[in-house]
MARMAR-788538 format. One record per atom (N, C-alpha, C, O, CB): y, x, z; atom name; residue in three letters; chain. Coordinates in steps of 0.2 Angstrom, whole numbers, plus 5000, padded with zeros to 4 digits. Glycine has a CB too. Example, Ala and Ser with C-alpha at 12.3 -4.5 7.8 and 13.67 -1.06 7.14 Angstrom:
BEGIN
{{4972,5066,5039},N,ALA,A}
{{4978,5062,5039},CA,ALA,A}
{{4984,5066,5039},C,ALA,A}
{{4983,5071,5042},O,ALA,A}
{{4978,5057,5045},CB,ALA,A}
{{4989,5064,5035},N,SER,A}
{{4995,5068,5036},CA,SER,A}
{{5000,5064,5039},C,SER,A}
{{5006,5067,5040},O,SER,A}
{{4997,5070,5029},CB,SER,A}
//
This chain:
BEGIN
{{5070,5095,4908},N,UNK,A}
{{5069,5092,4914},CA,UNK,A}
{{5061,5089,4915},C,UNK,A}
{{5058,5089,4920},O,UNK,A}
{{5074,5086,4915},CB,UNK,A}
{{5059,5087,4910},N,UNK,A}
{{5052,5084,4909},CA,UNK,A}
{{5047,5089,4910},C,UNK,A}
{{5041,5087,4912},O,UNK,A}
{{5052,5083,4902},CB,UNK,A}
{{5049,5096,4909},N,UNK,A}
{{5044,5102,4910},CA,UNK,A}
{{5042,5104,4916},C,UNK,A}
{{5038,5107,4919},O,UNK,A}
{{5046,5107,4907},CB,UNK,A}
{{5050,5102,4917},N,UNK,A}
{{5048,5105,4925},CA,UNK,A}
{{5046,5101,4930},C,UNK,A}
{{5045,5103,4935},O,UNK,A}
{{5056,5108,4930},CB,UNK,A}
{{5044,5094,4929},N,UNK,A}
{{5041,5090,4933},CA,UNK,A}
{{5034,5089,4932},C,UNK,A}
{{5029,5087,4935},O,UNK,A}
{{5044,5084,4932},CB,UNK,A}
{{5034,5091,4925},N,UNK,A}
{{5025,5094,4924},CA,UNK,A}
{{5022,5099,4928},C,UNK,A}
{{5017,5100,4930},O,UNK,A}
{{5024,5097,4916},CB,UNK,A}
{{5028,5104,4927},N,UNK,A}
{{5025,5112,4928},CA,UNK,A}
{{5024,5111,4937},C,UNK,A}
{{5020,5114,4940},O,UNK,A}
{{5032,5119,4924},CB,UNK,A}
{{5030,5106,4941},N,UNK,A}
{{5026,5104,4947},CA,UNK,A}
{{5023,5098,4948},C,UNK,A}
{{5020,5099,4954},O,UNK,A}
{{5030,5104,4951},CB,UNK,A}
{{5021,5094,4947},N,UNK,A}
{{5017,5089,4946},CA,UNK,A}
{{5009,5094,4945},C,UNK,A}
{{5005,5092,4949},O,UNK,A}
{{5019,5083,4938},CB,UNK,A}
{{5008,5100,4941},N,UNK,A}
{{5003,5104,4940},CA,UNK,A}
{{5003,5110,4947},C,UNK,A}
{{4997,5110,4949},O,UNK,A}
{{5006,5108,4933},CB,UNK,A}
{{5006,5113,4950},N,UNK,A}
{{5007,5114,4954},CA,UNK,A}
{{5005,5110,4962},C,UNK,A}
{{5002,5113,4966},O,UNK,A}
{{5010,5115,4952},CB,UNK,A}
{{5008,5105,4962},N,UNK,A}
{{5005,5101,4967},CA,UNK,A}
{{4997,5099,4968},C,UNK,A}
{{4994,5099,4973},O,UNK,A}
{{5009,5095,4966},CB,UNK,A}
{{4995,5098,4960},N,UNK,A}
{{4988,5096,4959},CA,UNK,A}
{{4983,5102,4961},C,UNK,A}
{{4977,5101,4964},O,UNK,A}
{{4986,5093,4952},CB,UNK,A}
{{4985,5106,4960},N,UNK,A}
{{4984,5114,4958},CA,UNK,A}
{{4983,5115,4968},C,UNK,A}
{{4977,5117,4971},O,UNK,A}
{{4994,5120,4953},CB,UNK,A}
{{4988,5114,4972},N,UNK,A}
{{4988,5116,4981},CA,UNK,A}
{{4982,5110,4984},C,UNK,A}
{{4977,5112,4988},O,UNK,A}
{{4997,5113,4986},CB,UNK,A}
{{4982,5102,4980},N,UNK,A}
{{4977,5098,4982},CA,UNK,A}
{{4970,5102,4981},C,UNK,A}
{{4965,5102,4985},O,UNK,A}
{{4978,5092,4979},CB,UNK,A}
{{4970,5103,4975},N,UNK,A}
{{4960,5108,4974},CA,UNK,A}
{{4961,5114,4981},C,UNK,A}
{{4957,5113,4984},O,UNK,A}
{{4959,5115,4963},CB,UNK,A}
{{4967,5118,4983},N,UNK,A}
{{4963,5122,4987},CA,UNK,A}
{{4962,5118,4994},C,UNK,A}
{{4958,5120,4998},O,UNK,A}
{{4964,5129,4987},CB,UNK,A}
{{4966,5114,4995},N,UNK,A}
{{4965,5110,5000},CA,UNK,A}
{{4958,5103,5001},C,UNK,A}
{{4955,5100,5005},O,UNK,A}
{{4971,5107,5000},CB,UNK,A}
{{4957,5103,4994},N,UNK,A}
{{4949,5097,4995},CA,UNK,A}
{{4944,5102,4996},C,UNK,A}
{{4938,5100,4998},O,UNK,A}
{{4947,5092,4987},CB,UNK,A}
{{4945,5111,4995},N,UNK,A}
{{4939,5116,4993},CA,UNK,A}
{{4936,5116,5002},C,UNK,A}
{{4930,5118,5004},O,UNK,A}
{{4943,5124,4989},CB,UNK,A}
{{4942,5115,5005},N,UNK,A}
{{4943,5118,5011},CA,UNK,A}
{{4943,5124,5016},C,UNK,A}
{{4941,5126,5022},O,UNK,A}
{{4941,5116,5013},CB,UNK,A}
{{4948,5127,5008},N,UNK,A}
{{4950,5132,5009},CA,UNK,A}
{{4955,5134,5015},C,UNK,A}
{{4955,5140,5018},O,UNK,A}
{{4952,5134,5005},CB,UNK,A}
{{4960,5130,5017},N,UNK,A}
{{4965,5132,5020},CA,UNK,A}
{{4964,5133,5028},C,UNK,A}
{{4966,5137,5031},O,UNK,A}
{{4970,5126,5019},CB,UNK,A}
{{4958,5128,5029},N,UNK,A}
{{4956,5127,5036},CA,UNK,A}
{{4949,5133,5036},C,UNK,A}
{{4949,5135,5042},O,UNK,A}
{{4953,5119,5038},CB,UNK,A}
{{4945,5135,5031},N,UNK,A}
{{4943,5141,5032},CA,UNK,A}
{{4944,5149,5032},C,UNK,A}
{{4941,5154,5034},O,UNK,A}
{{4940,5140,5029},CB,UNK,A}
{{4953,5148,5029},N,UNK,A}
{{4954,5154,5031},CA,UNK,A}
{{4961,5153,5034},C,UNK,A}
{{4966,5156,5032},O,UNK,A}
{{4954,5158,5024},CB,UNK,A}
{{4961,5148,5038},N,UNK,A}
{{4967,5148,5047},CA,UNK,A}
{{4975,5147,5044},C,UNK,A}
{{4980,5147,5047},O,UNK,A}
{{4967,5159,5052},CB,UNK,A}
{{4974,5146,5037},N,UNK,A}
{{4980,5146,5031},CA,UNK,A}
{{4982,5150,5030},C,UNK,A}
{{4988,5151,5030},O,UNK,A}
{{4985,5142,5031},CB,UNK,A}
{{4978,5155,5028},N,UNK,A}
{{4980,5164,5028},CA,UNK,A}
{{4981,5165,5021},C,UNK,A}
{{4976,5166,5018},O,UNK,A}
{{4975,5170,5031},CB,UNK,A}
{{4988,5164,5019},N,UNK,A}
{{4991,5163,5011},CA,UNK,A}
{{4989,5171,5009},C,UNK,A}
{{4990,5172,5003},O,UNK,A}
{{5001,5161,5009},CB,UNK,A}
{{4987,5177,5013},N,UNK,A}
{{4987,5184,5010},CA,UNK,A}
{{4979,5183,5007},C,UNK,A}
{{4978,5186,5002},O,UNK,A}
{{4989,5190,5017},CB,UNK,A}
{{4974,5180,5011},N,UNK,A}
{{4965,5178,5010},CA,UNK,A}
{{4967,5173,5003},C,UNK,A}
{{4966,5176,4998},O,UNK,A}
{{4961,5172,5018},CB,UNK,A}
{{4969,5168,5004},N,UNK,A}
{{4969,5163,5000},CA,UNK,A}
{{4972,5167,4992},C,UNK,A}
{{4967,5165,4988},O,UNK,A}
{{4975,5157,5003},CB,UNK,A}
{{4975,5170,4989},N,UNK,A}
{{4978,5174,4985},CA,UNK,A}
{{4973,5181,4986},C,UNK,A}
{{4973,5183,4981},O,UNK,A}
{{4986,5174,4988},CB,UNK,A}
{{4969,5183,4990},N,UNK,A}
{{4965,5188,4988},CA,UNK,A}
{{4958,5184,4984},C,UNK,A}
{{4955,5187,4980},O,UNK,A}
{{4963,5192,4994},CB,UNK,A}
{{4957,5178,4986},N,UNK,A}
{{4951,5175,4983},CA,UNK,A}
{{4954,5173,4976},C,UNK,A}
{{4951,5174,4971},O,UNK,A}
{{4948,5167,4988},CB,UNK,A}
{{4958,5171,4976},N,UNK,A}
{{4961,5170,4966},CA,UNK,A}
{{4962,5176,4963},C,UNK,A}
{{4960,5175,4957},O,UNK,A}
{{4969,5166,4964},CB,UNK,A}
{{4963,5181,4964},N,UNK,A}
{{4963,5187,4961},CA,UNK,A}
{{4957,5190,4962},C,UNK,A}
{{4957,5196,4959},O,UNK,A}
{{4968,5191,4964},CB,UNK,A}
{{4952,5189,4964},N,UNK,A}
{{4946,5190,4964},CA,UNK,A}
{{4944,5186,4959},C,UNK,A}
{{4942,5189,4954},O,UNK,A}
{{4943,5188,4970},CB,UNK,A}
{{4945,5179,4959},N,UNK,A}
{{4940,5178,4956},CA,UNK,A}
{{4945,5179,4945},C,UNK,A}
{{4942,5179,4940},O,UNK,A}
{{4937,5169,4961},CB,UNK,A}
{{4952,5179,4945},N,UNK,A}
{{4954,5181,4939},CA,UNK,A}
{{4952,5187,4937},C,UNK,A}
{{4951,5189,4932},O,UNK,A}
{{4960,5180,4939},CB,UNK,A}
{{4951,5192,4944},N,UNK,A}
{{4947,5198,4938},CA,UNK,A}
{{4941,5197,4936},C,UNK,A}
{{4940,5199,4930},O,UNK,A}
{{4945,5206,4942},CB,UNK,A}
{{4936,5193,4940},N,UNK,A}
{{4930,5192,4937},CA,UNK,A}
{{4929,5189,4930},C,UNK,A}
{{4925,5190,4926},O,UNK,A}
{{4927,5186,4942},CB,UNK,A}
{{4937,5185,4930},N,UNK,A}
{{4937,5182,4923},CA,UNK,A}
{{4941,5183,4916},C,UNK,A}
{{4943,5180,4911},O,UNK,A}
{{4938,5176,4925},CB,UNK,A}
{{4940,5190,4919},N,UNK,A}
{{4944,5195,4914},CA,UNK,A}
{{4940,5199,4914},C,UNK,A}
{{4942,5204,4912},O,UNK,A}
{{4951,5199,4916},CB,UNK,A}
{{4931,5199,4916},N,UNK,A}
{{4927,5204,4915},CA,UNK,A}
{{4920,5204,4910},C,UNK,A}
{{4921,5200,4904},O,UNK,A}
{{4926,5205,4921},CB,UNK,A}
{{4917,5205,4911},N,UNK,A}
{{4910,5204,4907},CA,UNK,A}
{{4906,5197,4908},C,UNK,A}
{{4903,5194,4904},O,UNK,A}
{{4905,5209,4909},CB,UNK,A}
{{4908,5196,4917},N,UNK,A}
{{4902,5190,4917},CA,UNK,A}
{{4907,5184,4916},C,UNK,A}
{{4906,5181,4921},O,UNK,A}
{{4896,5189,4925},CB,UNK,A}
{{4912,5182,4913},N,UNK,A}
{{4916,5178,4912},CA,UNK,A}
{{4916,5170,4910},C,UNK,A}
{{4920,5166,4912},O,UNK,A}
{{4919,5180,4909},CB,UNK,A}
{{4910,5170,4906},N,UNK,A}
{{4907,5166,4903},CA,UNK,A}
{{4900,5162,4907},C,UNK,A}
{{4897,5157,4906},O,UNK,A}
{{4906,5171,4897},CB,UNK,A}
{{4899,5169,4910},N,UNK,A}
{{4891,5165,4918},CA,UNK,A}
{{4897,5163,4924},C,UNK,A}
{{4895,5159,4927},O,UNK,A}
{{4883,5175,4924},CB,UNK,A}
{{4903,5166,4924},N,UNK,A}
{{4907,5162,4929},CA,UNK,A}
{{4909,5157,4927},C,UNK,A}
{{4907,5153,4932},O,UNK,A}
{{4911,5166,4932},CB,UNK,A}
{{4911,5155,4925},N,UNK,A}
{{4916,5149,4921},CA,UNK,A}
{{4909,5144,4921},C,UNK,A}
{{4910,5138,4924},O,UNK,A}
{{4920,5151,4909},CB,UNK,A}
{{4903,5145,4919},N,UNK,A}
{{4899,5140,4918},CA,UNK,A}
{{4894,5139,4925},C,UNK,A}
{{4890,5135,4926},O,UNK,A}
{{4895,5141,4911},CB,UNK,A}
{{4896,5144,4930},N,UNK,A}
{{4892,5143,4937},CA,UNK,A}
{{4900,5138,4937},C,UNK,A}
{{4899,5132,4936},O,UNK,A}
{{4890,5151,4943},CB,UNK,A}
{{4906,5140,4939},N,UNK,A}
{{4910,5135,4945},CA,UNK,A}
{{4912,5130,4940},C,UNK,A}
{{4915,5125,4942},O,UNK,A}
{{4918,5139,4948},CB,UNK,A}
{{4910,5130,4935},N,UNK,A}
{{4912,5121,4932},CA,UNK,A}
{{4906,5117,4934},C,UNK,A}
{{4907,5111,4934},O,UNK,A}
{{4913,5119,4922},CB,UNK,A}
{{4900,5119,4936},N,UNK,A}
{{4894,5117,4939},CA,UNK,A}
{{4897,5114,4947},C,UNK,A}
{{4897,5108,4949},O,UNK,A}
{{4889,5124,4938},CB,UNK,A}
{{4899,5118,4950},N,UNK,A}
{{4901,5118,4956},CA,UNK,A}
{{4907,5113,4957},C,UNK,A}
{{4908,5109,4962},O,UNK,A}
{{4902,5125,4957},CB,UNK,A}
{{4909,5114,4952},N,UNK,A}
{{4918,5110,4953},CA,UNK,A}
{{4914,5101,4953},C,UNK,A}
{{4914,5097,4957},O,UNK,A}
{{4925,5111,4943},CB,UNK,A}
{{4912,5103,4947},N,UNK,A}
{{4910,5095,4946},CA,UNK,A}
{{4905,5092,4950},C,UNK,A}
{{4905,5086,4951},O,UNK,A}
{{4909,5093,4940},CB,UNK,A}
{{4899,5095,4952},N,UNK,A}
{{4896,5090,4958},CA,UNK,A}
{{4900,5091,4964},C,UNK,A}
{{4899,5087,4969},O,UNK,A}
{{4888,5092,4960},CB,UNK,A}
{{4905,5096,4965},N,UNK,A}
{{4911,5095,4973},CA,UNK,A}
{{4914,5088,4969},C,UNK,A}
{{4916,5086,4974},O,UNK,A}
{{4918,5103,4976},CB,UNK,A}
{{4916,5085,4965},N,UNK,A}
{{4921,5080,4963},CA,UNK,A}
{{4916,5077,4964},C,UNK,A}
{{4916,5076,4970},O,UNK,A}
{{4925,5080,4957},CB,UNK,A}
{{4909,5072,4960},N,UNK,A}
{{4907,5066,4963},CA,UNK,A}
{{4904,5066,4969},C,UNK,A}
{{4900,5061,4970},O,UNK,A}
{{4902,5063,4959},CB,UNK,A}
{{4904,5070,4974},N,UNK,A}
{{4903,5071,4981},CA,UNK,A}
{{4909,5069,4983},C,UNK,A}
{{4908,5067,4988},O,UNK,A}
{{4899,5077,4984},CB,UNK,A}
{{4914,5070,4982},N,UNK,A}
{{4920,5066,4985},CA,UNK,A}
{{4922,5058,4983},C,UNK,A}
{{4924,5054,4986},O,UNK,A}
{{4926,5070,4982},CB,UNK,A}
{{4920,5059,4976},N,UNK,A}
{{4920,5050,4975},CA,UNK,A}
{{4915,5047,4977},C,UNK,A}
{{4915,5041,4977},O,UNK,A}
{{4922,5048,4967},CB,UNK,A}
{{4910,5049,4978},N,UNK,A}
{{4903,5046,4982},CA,UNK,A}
{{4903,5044,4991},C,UNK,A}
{{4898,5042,4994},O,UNK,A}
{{4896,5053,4980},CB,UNK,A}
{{4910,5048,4993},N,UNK,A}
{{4912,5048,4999},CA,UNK,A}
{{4914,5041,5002},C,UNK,A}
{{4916,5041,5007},O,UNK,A}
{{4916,5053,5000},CB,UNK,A}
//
């Protein structure tokens, strides 16, 4: 019972990132778009530049996080 309140508690937090990205309102909430951009971006990260991606969007993640708490 404990897992599964994690595993949604993780999920929930998981819909809030693409909703703070503002994704949903950029793509009209088109779950078929939304789901092509994550599979996009998991092949990327199953490829060669895996390692320049991971360290561009943690770049990205985290000045979008203190521009939200700086809000």
């Amino acid at each position: 019972m404990v897992k599964r309140r994690e595993r949604t508690r993780q999920l929930i937090e998981l819909g809030g990132l693409v909703a703070k990205a503002g994704l949903v309102e950029l793509t009209d909430d088109d779950r078929a778009v939304l789901f092509g951009v994550m599979t996009d971006a998991a092949a990327t990260l199953k490829g060669k530049q895996r390692d320049q991606a991971l360290t561009l969007w943690r770049r990205r993640g985290r000045r979008a996080f203190d521009q939200l708490q700086n809000e």
